[in-house]
C-alpha positions as CSV (number, residue, x, y, z in Angstrom):
1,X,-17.8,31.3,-8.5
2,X,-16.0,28.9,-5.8
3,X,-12.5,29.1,-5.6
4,X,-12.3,25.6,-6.5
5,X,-13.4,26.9,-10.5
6,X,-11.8,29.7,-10.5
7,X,-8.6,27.3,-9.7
8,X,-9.6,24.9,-12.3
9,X,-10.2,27.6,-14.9
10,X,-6.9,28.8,-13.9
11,X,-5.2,25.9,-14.1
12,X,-6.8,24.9,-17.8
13,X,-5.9,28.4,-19.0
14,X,-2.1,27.4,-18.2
15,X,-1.7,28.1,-14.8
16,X,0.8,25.5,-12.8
17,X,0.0,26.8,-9.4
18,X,-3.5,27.1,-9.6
19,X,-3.1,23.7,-10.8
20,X,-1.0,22.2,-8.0
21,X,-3.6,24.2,-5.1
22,X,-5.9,21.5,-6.8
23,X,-3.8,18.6,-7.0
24,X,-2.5,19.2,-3.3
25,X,-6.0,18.3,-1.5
26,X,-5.6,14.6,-2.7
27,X,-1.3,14.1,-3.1
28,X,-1.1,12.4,-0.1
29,X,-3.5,9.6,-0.9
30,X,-2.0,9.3,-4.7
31,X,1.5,8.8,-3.2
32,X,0.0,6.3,-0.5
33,X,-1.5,4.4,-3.1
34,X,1.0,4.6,-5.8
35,X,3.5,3.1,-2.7
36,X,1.1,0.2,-1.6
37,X,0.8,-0.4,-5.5
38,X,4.6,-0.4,-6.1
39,X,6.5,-1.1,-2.1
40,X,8.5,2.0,-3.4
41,X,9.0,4.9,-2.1
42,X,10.6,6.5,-5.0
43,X,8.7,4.7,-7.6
44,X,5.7,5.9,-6.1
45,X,7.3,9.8,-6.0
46,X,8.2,9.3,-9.8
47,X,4.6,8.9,-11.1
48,X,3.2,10.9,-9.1
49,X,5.5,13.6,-10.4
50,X,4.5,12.2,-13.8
51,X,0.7,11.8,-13.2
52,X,0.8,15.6,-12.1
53,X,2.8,16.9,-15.3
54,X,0.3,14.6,-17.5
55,X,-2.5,15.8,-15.3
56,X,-1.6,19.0,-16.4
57,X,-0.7,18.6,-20.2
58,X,-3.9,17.4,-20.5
59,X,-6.2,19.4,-18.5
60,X,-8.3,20.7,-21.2
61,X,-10.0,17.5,-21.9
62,X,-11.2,17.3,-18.3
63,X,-15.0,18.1,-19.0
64,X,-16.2,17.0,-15.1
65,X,-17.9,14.3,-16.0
66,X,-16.1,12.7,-13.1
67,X,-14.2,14.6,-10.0
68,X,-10.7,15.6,-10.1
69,X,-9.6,13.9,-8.0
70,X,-11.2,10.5,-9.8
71,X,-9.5,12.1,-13.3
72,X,-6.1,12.1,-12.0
73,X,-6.3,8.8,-10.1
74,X,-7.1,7.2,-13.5
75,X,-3.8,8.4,-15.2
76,X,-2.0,7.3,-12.3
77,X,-3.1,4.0,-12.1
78,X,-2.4,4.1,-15.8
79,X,1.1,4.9,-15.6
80,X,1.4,2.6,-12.5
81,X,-0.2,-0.1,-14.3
82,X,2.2,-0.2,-17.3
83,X,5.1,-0.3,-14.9
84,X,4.0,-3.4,-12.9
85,X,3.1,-4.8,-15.9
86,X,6.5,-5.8,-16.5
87,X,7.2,-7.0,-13.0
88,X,6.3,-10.3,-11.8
89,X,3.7,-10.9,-8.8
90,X,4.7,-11.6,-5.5
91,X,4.7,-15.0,-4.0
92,X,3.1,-15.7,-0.9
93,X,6.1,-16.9,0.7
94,X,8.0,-13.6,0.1
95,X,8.4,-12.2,3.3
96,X,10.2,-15.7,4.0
97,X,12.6,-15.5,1.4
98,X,13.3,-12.0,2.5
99,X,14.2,-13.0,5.9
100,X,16.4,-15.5,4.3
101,X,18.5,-13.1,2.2
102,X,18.6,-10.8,5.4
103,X,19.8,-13.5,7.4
104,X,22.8,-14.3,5.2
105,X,23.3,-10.4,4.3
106,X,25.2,-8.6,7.5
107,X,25.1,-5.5,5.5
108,X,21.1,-5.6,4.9
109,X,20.9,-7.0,8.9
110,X,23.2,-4.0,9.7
111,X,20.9,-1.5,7.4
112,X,17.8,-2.9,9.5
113,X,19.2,-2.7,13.0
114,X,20.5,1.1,12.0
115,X,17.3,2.3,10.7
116,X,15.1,1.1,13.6
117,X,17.6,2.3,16.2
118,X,18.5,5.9,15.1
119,X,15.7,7.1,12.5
120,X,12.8,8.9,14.0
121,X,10.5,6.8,11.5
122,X,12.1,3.7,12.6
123,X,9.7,2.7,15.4
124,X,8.7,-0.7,14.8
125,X,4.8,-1.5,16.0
126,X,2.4,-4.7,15.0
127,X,0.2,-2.0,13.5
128,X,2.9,-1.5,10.9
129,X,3.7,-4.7,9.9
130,X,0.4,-6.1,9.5
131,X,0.2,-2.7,6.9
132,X,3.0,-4.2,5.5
133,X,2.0,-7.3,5.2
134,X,-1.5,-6.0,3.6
135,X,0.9,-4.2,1.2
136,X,3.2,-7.6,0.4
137,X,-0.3,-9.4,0.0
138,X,-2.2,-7.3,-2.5
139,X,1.0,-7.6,-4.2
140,X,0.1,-11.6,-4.8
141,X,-3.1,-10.4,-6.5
142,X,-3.7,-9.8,-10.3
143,X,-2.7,-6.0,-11.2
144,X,-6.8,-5.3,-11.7
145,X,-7.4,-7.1,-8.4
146,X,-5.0,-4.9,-5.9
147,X,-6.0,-1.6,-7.5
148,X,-9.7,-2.4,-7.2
149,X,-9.0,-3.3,-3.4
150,X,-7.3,-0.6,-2.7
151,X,-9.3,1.9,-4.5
152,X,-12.7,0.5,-2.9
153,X,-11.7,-0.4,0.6
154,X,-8.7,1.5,1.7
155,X,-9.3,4.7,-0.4
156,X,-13.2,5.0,-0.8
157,X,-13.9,5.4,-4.1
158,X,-17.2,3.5,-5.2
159,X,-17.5,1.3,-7.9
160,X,-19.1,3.6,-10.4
161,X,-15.4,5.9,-10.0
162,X,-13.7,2.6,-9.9
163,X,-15.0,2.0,-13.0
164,X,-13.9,5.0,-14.5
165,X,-10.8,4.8,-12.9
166,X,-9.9,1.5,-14.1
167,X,-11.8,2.0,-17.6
168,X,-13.7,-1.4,-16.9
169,X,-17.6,-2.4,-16.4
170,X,-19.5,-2.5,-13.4
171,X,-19.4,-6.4,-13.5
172,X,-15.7,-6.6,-14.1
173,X,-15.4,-4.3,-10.8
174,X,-17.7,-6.1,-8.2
175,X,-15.8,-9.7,-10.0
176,X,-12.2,-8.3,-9.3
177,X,-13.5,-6.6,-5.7
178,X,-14.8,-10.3,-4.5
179,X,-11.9,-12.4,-5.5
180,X,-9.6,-10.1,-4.5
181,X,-11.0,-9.9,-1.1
182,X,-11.3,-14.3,-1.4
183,X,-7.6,-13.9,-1.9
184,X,-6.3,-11.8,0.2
185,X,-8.3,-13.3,3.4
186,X,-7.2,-16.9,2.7
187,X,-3.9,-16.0,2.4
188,X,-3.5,-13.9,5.6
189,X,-5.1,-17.4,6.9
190,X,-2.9,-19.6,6.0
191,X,0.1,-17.5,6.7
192,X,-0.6,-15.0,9.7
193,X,0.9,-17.4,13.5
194,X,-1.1,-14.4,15.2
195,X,-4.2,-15.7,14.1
196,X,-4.0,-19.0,13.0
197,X,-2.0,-21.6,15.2
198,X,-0.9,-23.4,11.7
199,X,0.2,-20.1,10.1
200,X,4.0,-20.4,9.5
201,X,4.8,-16.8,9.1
202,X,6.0,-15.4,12.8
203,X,7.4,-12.5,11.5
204,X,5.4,-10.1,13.8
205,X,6.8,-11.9,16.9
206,X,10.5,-12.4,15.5
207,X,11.0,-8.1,14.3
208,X,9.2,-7.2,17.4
209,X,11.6,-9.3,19.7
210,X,14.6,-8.1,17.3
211,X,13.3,-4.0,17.5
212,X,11.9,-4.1,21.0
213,X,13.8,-6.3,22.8
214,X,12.4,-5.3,26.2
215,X,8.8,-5.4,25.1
216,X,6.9,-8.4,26.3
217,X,5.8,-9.8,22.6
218,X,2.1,-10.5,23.8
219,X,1.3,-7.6,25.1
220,X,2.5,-6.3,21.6
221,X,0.3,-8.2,19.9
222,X,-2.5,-7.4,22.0
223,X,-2.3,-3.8,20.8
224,X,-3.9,-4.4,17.8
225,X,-7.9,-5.3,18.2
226,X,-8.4,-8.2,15.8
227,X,-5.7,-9.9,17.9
228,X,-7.9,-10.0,20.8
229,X,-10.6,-11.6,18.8
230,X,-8.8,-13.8,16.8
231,X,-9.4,-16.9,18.8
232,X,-13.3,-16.7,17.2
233,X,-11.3,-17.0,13.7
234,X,-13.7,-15.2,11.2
235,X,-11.8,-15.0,8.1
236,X,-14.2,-12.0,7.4
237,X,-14.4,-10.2,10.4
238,X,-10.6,-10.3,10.4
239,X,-10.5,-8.9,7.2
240,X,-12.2,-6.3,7.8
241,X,-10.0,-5.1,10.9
242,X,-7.3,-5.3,9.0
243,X,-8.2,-2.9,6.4
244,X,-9.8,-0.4,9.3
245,X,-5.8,-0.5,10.4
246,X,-4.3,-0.3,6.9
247,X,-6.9,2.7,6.3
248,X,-5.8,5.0,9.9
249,X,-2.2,4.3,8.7
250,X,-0.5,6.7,6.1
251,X,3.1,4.1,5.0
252,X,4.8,6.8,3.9
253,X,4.2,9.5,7.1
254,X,3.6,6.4,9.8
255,X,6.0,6.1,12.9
256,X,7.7,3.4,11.4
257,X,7.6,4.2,7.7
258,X,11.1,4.0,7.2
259,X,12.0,0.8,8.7
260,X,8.6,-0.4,6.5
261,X,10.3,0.7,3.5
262,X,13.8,-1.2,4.2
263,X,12.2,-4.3,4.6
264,X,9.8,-3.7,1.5
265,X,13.1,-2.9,-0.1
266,X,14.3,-6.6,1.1
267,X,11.5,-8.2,-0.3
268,X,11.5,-6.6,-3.7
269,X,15.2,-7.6,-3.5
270,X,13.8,-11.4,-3.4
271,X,11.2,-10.7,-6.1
272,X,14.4,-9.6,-7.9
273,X,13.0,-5.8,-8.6
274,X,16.0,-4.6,-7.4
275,X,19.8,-6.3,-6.6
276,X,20.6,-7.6,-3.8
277,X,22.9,-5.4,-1.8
């Protein structure tokens, strides 16, 4: 017998730490996509904590049908579902209206400037704003649409654990996979000024010239490789790149993931999730 068994029969006879040994090899990709889900940090920390104490409640009706791993991503994106459920999505034009309550907001502009200036996760690099942005995006999708996304192309599972996962058919998978991939390219198209010269969104450019003042602003953007090939403009090829980024990058252990989370924080503040401050 593996030590994974004896763990799981461990953990099913009503051992918590055999339990958590399990629960460990996949807690950093549950919190990563519980955050991209939710643009919280704590949200994401509470159910988690709640998908593991569920996890474990219920362990005995785990019969391996599926992995673990697949089995406890399913009650998470359970409870995660029934909490966004009640939230509104986000408007493609977010990120503008964030900027706008900053702007008029010396306290949130003074909570910016202090985070990327004296927190060691307040490094602020292209790389992490386009995960950003990927994050404010799927939020513009249907609930259905960002999980599938994220499960199939940032997290790997395959459509038959999707499926499972989500508790849907393999039709209803491949249909939300394909129209949330329509939708998330178009709108990085219309919006993105690094790729598209009509774009209206420059807020790459403008935080980089605000957090790295000293830093020549294109040879920041041509850090990041679908940059240097945008001028071809393949919607899909871009894509593509983009999700290869969001994938290397963990948002909540990245070099910048706590100035990411302040101005998540602003843009949940102008989806009105949370007050303004």
């Amino acid at each position: 017998m593996n030590s994974y068994q004896r763990n799981l029969d461990k953990a099913k006879a009503g051992d918590i730490h055999a339990f958590q040994s399990l629960f460990i090899a996949f807690q950093d990709q549950l919190k990563s996509y519980l955050f991209r889900l939710l643009a919280s940090r704590a949200d994401a920390e509470d159910i988690a904590h709640d998908t593991f104490i569920r996890a474990f409640d219920k362990l005995a009706s785990f019969r391996g049908e599926a992995s673990l791993k697949t089995w406890v991503f399913q009650i998470a994106s359970n409870l995660a579902h029934n909490a966004m459920y009640k939230r509104k999505r986000w408007t493609p034009d977010v990120s503008q209206q964030a900027k706008d309550i900053v702007l008029s907001n010396p306290k949130l502009i003074g909570r910016l400037e202090h985070t990327a200036h004296t927190s060691i996760f307040g490094r602020y690099e292209i790389k992490e704003h386009i995960d950003t942005c990927f994050t404010c995006i799927g939020k513009n999708l249907p609930i259905e649409n960002q999980m599938v996304l994220l499960l199939k192309d940032i997290y790997d599972f395959s459509v038959k654990e999707i499926m499972i996962i989500l508790d849907k058919s393999e039709g209803q998978v491949k249909y939300f996979l394909q129209k949330a991939r329509s939708s998330m390219t178009e709108i990085f198209d219309q919006r993105c000024a690094l790729v598209n010269k009509n774009g209206i969104c420059h807020q790459c450019s403008e935080l980089n010239g605000w957090f790295n003042p000293k830093q020549n602003q294109q040879e920041a953007k041509m850090k990041i490789r679908f940059v240097r090939e945008a001028a071809q403009h393949d919607k899909q090829k871009l894509f593509e790149l983009r999700t290869k980024l969001v994938k290397a990058l963990d948002p909540l252990r990245s070099e910048g993931h706590e100035l990411q989370s302040v101005l998540l924080d602003c843009n949940r503040m102008a989806m009105g999730e949370i007050k303004l401050e």
